[in-house]
Residue, then its C-alpha position, 0 to 999 in steps of 0.5 A: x109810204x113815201x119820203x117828203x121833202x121840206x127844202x133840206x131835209x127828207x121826212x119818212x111819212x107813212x099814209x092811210x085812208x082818207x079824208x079829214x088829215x090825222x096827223x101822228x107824232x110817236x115818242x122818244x125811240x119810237x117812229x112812225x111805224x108805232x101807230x100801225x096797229x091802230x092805222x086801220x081803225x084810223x083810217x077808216x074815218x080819217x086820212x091818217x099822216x105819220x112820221x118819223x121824228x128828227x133822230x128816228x126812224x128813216x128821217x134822214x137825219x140832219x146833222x145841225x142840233x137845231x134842226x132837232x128843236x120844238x121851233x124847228x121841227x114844229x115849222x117842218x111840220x106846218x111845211x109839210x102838212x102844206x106841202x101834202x095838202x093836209x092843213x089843218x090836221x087833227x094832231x095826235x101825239x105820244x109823249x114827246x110827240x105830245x109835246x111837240x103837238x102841243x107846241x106846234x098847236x101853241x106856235x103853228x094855230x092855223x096848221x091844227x084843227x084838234x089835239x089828242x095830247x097822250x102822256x105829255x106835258x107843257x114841260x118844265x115850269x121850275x128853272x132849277x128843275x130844268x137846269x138838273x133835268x137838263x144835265x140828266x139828259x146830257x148824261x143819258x144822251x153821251x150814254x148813248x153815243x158811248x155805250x150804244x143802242x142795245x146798251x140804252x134799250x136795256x135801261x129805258x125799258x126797266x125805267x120806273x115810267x114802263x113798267x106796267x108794260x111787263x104786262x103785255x104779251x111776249x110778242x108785243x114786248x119783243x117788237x117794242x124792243x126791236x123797234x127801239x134798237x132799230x134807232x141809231x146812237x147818233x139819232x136819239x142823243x140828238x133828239x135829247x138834246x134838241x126836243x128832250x124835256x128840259x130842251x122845250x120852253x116851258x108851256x105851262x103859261x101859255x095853255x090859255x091860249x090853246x083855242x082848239x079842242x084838246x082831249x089829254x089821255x092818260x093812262x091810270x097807272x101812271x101817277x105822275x102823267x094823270x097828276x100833270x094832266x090835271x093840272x094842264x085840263x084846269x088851263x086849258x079852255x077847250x080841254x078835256x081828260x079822259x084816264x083809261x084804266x089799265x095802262x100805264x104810259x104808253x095806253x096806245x100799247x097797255x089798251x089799244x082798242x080803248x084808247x083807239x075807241x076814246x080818240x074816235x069819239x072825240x074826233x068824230x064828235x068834232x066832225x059832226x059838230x064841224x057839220x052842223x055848223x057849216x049846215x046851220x051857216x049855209x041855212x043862214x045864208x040862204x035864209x038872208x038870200x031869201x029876204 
């Protein structure tokens, strides 16, 4: 666990394992703290990078907006994994932190090997949809700074998008719930407002140029995530989607041993792939050596 800087700003990161980087980006209320229970079968193969978002957890937290937007966060995240030696990284992100992920694949190529998008999206396509969703985010964002955090964590738990997780056990949804109180007001209105939803450019137009191997996950409950999923996979050249039965939004939390299992698929099968190639290259040359 340390604090890396990136000129003025100070990013919590936690680390584990070793190996080829697996960089991790948690949602909106969350931090870095999310994937510990995956961590060490992660880190069994990979060595694994998670931060804490701008707004959340222990990132110190600036006080200009724009250095919560997709163009600012995604530079701090090309810096950072330079600065740690990490570059390229597989990239795995939940929900705004897919988005993030895919954003920075779209505007930072050269820092991301792979991307595992869970429950995210290229944004919004509709400029009047964005315009309405852009007032809702206000709203809940001035909410927020109003009524406080325990107030907020009231509403975004009973939300419509969560409700499959009433089914997990009593424990999981008691440290999910102090997780998220664990936020401050100020922290997440300003993530609202820089990186929310009708924040984002909108990615729809640019999923052909995604050259690097993509998995989408989503979970089967989630009707609208796995109708936006489809949509993204028909784009998207290298990309593939898998749907795991029995979860909802967050399938990190719903089925943790399945979605643990379908990202180390995909990623190991990358790496023996990344191996046959470099051996099929060195037997080329020392093929053309021997002539």
């Amino acid at each position: 666990m340390s604090h890396s800087g990136i000129e003025d700003r100070c990013y919590h990161v936690i680390e584990a394992g070793s190996g080829d980087p697996l960089l991790l980006l948690h949602g909106f209320t969350g931090d870095a703290a999310t994937w510990r229970p995956l961590m060490d079968q992660f880190a069994a193969h990979f060595r694994v990078i998670a931060i804490d978002l701008p707004g959340h957890g222990q990132t110190v937290m600036p006080a200009d907006i724009t250095c919560y937007t997709m163009d600012s966060v995604s530079a701090d995240i090309a810096r950072l994994l330079a600065s740690m030696k990490a570059w390229p990284a597989h990239c795995l992100g939940y929900s705004m932190g897919g988005r993030l992920a895919l954003y920075t694949a779209l505007s930072q190529s050269e820092a991301i090997r792979s991307l595992i998008l869970e429950s995210a999206s290229p944004g919004l396509s509709d400029a009047v949809e964005r315009d309405a969703r852009r007032e809702q985010d206000e709203l809940l964002a001035a909410r927020i700074e109003r009524l406080g955090i325990p107030s907020f964590v009231d509403y975004w738990q009973e939300l419509p998008l969560f409700r499959s997780q009433t089914r997990l056990p009593t424990a999981t949804r008691r440290q999910v719930r102090e997780q998220r109180l664990s936020n401050s007001a100020a922290g997440l209105a300003m993530s609202l407002r820089g990186m929310g939803t009708s924040a984002q450019p909108e990615l729809w137009t640019q999923l052909h140029k995604l050259q690097v191997p993509t998995l989408l996950v989503a979970g089967e409950f989630d009707e609208k995530f796995v109708a936006l999923n489809r949509r993204m996979v028909a784009g998207s050249p290298r990309a593939k989607l898998c749907i795991v039965a029995g979860a909802g939004h967050a399938v990190h939390l719903e089925q943790p041993q399945r979605f643990a299992e379908t990202v180390l698929d995909f990623l190991l099968n990358l790496s023996q792939i990344d191996g046959q190639e470099l051996a099929d290259a060195k037997q080329c040359d020392e093929h053309k050596g021997s002539n």
